[in-house]
C-alpha positions in Angstrom: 103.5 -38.1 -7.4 100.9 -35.5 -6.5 100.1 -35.2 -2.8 96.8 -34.6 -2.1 94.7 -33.9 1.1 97.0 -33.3 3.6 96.5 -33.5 7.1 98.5 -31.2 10.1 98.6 -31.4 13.5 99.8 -28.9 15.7 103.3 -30.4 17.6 102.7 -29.7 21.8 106.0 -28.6 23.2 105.3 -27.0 26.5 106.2 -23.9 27.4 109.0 -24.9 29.8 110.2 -27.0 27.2 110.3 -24.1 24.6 112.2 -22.1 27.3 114.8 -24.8 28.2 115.4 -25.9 24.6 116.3 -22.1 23.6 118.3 -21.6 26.5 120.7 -24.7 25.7 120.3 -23.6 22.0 123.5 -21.7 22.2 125.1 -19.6 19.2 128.2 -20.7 18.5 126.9 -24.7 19.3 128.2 -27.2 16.7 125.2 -28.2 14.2 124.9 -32.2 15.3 124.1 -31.3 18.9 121.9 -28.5 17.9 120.1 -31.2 15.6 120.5 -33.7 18.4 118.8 -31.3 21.2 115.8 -29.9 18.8 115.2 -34.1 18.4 115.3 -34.8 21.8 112.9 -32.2 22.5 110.6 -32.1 19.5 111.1 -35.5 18.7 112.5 -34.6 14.7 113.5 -31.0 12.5 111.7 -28.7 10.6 112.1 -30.9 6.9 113.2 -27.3 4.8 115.4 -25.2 7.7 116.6 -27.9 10.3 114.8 -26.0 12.8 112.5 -26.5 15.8 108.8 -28.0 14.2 105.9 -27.1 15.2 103.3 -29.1 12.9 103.4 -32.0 11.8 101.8 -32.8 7.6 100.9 -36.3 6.7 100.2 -37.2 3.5 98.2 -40.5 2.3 100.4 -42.1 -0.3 98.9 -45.6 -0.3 98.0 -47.9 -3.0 96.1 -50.6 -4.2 98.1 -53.1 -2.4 99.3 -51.2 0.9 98.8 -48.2 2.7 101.4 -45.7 3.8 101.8 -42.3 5.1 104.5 -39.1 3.8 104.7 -37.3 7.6 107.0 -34.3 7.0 107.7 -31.6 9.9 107.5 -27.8 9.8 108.2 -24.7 12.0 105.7 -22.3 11.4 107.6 -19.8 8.8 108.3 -23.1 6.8 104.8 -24.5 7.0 103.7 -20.7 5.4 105.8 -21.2 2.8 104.7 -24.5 1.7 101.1 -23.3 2.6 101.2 -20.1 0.4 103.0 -22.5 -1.9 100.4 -25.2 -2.3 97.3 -23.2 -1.4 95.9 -23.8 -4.7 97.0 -27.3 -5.2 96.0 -28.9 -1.8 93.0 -28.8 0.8 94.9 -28.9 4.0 92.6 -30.5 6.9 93.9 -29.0 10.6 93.8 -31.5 13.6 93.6 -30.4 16.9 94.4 -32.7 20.1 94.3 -32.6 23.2 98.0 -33.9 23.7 97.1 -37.9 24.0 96.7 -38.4 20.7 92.7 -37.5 20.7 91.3 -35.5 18.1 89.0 -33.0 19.6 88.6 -30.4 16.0 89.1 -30.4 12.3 89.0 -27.8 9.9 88.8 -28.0 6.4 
């Protein structure tokens, strides 16, 4: 199935939130509660490395009969790589909001 027109939207995690999450990020922290802290604060994982997202790509995949939506996250070396990757495949569509869910740009 070829994925066409995605859309991404840039993932708000505050500052402060960015600060505490690496702080309790320790090295030597077993993977599931690394996983389990990076959800709690950016509600999911980066889809290729497991790490912290920071856009989100949704892709229409509905038929005839229903609509549905492909939502993959990506930190931003990730989301380069699949960017380079596809460049020549896919127009991406950038969403910018406000942090309520309002879209206030696109770029195509």
């Amino acid at each position: 199935m070829k994925l066409k027109n995605p859309i991404i939207t840039k993932i708000n995690l505050s500052e402060d939130k960015m600060k505490e999450l690496t702080i309790l990020l320790k090295p030597k922290m077993m993977e599931k509660r690394r996983h389990d802290l990076i959800k709690k604060y950016a509600d999911g994982l980066c889809c290729d490395c497991l790490g912290i997202p920071t856009k989100i790509v949704s892709y229409d995949v509905s038929d005839s009969e229903q609509s549905a939506r492909k939502i993959e996250k990506y930190c931003d070396e990730c989301f380069e790589k699949i960017r380079d990757r596809d460049r020549d495949k896919v127009q991406l569509t950038l969403t910018a909001t406000n942090g309520i869910d309002e879209t206030i740009a696109v770029r195509g």
